[in-house]
N, C-alpha and C positions, 0 to 999 in steps of 0.2 A: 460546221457552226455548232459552239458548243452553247446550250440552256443555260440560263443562271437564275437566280434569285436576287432580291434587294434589298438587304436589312436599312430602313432611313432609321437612324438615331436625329431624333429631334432636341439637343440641348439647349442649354440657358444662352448663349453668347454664337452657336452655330448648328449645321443641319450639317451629318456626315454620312453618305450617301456609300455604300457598300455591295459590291458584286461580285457574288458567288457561285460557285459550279457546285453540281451534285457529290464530286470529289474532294470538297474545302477548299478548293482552293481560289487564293483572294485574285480577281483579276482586272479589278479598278477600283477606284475607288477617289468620289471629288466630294469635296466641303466646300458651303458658303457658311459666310456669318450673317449676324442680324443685328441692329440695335438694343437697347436695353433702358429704356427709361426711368428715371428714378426724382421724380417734380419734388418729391420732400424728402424730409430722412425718414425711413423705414419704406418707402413706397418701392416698389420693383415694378414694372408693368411691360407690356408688351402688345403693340397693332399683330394680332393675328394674323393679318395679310404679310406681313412679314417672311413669315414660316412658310406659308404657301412659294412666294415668291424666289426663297433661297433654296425651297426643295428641289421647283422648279428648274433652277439654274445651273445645279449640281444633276439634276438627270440629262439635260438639255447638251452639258459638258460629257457625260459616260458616254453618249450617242453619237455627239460630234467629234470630241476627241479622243474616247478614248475605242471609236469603232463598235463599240456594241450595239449590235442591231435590235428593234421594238422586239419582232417577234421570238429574241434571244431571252427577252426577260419574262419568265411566264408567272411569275409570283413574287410577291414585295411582302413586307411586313415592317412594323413599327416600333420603335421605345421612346418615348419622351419623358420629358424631365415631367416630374410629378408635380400635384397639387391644385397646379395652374387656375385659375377657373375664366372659362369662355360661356359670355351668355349671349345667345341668337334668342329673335326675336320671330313672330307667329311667321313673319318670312327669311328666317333661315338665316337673318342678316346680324352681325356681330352689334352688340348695344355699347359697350363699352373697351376701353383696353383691355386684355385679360392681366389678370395679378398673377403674380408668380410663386413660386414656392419660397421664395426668400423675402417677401413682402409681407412686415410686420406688423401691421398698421391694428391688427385686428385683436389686440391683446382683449380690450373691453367685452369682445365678444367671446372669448376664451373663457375669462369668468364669466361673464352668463352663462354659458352652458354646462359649466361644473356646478356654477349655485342653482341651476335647475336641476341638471338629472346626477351631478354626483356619480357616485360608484356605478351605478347602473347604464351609466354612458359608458363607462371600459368595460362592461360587461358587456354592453352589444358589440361596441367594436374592435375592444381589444387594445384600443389606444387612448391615449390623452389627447384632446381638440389643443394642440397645439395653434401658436398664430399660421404655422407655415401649412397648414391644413386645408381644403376646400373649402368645408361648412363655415367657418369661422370668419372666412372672406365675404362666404356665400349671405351670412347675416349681418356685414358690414354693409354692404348694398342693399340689402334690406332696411336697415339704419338711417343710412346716410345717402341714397342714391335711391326712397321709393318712387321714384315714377320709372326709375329706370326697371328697377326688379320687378311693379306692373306688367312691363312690356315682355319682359322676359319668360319664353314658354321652351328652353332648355338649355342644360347645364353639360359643357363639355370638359372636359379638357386638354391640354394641347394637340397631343398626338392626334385625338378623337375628332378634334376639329380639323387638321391637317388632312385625314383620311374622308372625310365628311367632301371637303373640297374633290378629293381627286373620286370620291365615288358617288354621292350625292345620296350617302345613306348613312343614319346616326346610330353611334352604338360605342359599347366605352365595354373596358375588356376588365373581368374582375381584379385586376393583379391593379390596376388602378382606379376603381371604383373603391377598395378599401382605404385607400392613402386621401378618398373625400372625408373619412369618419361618418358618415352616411348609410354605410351597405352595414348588415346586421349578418355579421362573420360566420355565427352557428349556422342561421339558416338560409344566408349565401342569397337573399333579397337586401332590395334597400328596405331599410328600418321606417315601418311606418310608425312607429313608436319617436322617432326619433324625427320623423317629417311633421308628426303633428303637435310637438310637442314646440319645436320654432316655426310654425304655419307656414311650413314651404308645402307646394302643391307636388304630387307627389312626379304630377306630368313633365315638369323640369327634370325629371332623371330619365336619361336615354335608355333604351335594351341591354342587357345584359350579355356579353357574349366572354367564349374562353379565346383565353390568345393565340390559340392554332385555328379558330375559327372562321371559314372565310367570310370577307364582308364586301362580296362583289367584286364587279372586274372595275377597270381604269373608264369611268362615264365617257361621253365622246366628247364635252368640252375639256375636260384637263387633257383625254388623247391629242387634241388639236392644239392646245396649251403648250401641252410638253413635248409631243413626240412618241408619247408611249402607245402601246398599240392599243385598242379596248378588249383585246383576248389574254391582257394581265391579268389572272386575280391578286386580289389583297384578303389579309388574311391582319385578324384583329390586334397581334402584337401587344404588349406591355410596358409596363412602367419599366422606368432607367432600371433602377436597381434591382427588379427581377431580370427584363436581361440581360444585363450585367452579368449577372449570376447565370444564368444559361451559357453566355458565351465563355466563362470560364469552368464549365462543366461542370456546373453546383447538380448533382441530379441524384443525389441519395443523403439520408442523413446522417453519412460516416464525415461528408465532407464540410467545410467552414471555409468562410470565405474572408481574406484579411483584403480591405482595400486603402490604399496610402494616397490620398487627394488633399486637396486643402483642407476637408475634413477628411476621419477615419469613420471605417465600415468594417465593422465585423458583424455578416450575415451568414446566417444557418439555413440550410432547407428542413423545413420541418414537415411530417408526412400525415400528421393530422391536424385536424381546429381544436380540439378539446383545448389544446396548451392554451394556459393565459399567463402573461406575464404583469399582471395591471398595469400596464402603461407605463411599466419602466423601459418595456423595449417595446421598438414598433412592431406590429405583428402584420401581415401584409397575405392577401393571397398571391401564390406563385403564380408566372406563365406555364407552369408544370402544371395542366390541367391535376385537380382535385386534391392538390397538396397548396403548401402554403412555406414560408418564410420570415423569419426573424430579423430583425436588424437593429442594433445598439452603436451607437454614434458619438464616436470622439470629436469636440467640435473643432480642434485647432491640433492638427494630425499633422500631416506636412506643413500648414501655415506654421505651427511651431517651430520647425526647422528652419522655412524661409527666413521665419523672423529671424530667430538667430544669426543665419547665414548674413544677411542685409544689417544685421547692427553692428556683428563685429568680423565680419569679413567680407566686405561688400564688395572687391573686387579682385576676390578671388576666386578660382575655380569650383563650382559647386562638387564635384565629383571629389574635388579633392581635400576640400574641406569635413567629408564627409569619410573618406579612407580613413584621414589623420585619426580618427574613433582608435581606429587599431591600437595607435601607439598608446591607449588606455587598458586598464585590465575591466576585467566585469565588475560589475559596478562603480565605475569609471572612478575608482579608487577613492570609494564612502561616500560618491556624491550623487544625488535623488534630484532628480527633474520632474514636478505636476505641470504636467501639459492642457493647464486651464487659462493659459492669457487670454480668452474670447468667453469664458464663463465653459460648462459642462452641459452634455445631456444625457449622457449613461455610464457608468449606472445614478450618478448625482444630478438632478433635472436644477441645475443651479445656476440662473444668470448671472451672479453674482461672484462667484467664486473665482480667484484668479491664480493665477501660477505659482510657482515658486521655484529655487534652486537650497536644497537643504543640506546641510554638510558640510560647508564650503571651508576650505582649510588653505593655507599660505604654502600648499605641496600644489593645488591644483592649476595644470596648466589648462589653455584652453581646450585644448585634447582632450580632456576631463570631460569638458563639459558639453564637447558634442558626444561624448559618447554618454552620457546623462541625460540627452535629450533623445538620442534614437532610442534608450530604453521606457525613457519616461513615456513615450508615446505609446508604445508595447505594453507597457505594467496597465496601461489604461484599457488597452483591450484585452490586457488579461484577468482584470475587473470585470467586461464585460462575460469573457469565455467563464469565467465560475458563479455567476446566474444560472448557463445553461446548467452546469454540471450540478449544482444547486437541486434543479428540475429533473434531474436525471440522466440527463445528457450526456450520450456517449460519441466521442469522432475521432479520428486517428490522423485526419488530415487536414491539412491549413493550405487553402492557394491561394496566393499571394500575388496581388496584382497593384499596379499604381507604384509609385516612389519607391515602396518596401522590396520592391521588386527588381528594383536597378541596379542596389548593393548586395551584394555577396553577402559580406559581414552582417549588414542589417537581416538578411532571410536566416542566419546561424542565430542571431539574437530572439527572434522570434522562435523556431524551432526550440532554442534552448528556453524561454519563457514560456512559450505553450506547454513543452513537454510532449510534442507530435511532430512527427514527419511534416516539411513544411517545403511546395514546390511551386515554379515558377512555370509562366505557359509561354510555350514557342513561339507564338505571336500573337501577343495581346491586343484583341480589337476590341474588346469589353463589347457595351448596350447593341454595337450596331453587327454585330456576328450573333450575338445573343436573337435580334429581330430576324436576320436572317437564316437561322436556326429554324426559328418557327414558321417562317415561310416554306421552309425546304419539306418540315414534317407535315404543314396544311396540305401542303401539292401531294403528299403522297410519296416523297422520296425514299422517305425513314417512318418508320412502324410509328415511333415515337421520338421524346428530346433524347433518352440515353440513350437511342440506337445511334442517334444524330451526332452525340457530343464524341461517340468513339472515332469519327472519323471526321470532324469538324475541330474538335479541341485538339489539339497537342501537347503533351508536357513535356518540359525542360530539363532547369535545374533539380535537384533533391537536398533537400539539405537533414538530417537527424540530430534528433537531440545527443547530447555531449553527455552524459549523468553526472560528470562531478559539475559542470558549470551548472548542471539543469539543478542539481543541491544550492547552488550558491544562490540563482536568480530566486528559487522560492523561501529563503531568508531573506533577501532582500524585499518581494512583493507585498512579505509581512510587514515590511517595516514601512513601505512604499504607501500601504493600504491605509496607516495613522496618517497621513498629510492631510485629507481632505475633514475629515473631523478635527485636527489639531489646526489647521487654518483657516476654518471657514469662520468664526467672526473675525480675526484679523483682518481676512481681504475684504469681507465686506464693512468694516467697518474703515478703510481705506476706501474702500470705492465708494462711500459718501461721503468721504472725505474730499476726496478729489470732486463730486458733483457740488457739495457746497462753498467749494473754495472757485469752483469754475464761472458761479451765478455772477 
């Protein structure tokens, strides 16, 4: 009987349930989904018993189907989608839907809290109160829901409340206590500066703990629930995108991290707090106890691609619409793709701002123009990668996970636009290898995460930069880098156009 671990990745649309041996190696692994409600435009929400219920079903299945015994699993840990917010009431009982991180609703509160504390808010926390933020939620219920925010005597968020159920104890791990803009980053508390200055009480904020930190064993009603034994520990786990970054072996600050989803991610580890980048990038504490994390977000990364793919090749092969690039040279022969069709948020914080194809000539085949858009995507994270470098920042390596990571040609594209060594991981399980990482190093198996990632991670492909292509892409980035100042009244004054012709 061999031991395992159990990273739950808790996401937006599903819970993905992951078991691990001391050895890495994966040996089940089951998913359920959940609902997702959405009563108005911008609203996102979600019944918290949801989460419970699909984790449930997905352990329930490891046990049943896939034979792994209770006392096989001696340690779990967590990553959930961020932001979330869950508010329990003086008995532990959920007061409303929780709101998600993609739940807009709360712009009004956005600005109140810049036209109250201003600079001095990115000073404590290192970010802008975006809407997709906790506090920002947290003061719309304040707002617009005070009897319910009355009742409310603490603030979770998802993962935190998921763990809450199977142990029957609160606590929120810092890698997602900064992503509430709440916690005061230098001195690693929540901000009581920041609590008193919107009259939240300071007892809605749970304990503090690090993500390798255990947080009890499995209570005896979820053991009875689930199946699990109550001699599991749990172990406090992180946000998505720290482990994310764990499980693709972010664990020095030589490495960068390129992620290709509906949106793009390029995350850095970063090894101290002094860095600030005022709120142009998010700045996040790691699951790497006492280090921390950057992250700069391209907002329409693969959705730009989809879209293309869905307008002018809707039934064709994805793979193979996407080879066709080949038949382009670099710079998909003088033609420039801004991958702003959903507006920007790094390095440009611009709702408004929309795409473009610049160049366009009576030579360009379609060919052109996907390979216009794999770059355009690229150029946009390599906007964000010359911030760091800006700062000082020095890395040699890029892993390359999501979308960018299926094509060949697209991992040489990047390589050649970063200008670094640029590889791909032998089995990419992202957030939920990432939690069971930290599980493995809680129990004790590995000293720490990089003793853990040398025999959990695996790398792949390799791809190096080209030197004359890497000359050609950085004339181009130059010219790349004019779009968004040369367009940006253009599209916005299109995209009022289009709101006042829509009334």
């Amino acid at each position: 009987m061999t031991d395992c671990v159990l990273g739950i990745d808790l996401g937006t649309s599903a819970v993905k349930v992951t078991a691990v041996t001391k050895a890495g190696n994966l040996i089940a692994q089951e998913q359920m989904d959940f609902p997702i409600s959405q009563p108005k435009p911008g609203y996102a929400e979600q019944d918290p018993e949801d989460w419970v219920s699909a984790t449930t079903v997905a352990i329930v299945r490891l046990i049943l189907k896939d034979q792994i015994l209770p006392e096989q699993i001696i340690g779990l840990s967590y990553s959930g989608q961020m932001h979330g917010l869950v508010l329990l009431d003086q008995n532990n009982r959920v007061l409303r839907p929780a709101m998600l991180w993609n739940d807009t609703r709360s712009t009004p509160q956005r600005e109140e809290i810049m036209a109250r504390m201003g600079k001095r808010f990115v000073e404590i926390t290192h970010n802008q109160p975006l809407e997709g933020f906790t506090l920002p939620k947290l003061l719309w219920v304040k707002e617009n829901q005070p009897e319910i925010f009355k009742q409310a005597t603490t603030m979770l968020l998802p993962k935190d409340y998921l763990r809450f159920r199977m142990t029957g104890k609160l606590a929120i791990d810092y890698s997602d206590a900064t992503g509430t803009v709440m916690l005061d980053v230098d001195r690693q508390q929540w901000s009581q500066e920041i609590l008193d200055a919107f009259d939240i009480p300071a007892s809605l904020c749970p304990p503090l703990v690090r993500s390798i930190d255990e947080t009890g064993n499995i209570d005896q009603w979820y053991a009875e629930y689930s199946g699990l034994s109550t001699g599991t520990k749990t172990f406090a786990g992180g946000a998505d995108n720290a482990c994310g970054a764990v499980g693709a072996g972010i664990d020095g600050p030589t490495k960068v991290l390129s992620s290709i989803g509906t949106s793009g991610v390029i995350l850095k580890y970063e090894p101290k707090k002094e860095t600030n980048y005022n709120g142009v990038i998010q700045y996040e504490d790691y699951a790497i106890p006492n280090t921390y994390y950057s992250m700069g977000v391209t907002l329409a990364a693969g959705y730009s691609l989809n879209w293309f793919k869905k307008t002018f090749a809707d039934n064709e092969d994805f793979t193979e619409v996407v080879q066709s690039a080949e038949k382009s040279t670099v710079g998909a022969n003088g033609l420039l793709f801004a991958p702003y069709i959903v507006g920007e948020r790094a390095p440009y914080a611009d709702a408004d701002i929309r795409g473009s194809f610049i160049g366009i000539d009576g030579i360009h085949r379609r060919y052109d123009f996907v390979r216009a858009v794999l770059e355009g995507i690229i150029f946009s994270f390599r906007d964000i990668l010359d911030l760091y470098k800006e700062k000082g920042s020095r890395f040699d390596t890029v892993v390359s996970i999501g979308g960018g990571a299926k094509s060949p040609l697209w991992q040489q594209i990047q390589a050649n636009i970063f200008n670094v060594k640029v590889i791909s991981l032998q089995n990419e399980q992202g957030p939920g290898l990432g939690a069971a990482m930290l599980a493995a190093v809680g129990i004790g198996w590995y000293h720490d995460i990089s003793e853990c990632s040398k025999v959990f991670v695996q790398f792949k492909d390799v791809f190096l930069p080209e030197p004359e292509n890497v000359k050609k892409y950085q004339k181009l980035h130059q010219i790349y880098r004019k779009i968004y100042p040369s367009t940006k009244e253009i599209t916005h004054d299109l995209v009022d156009f289009r709101r006042d012709t829509s009334r």
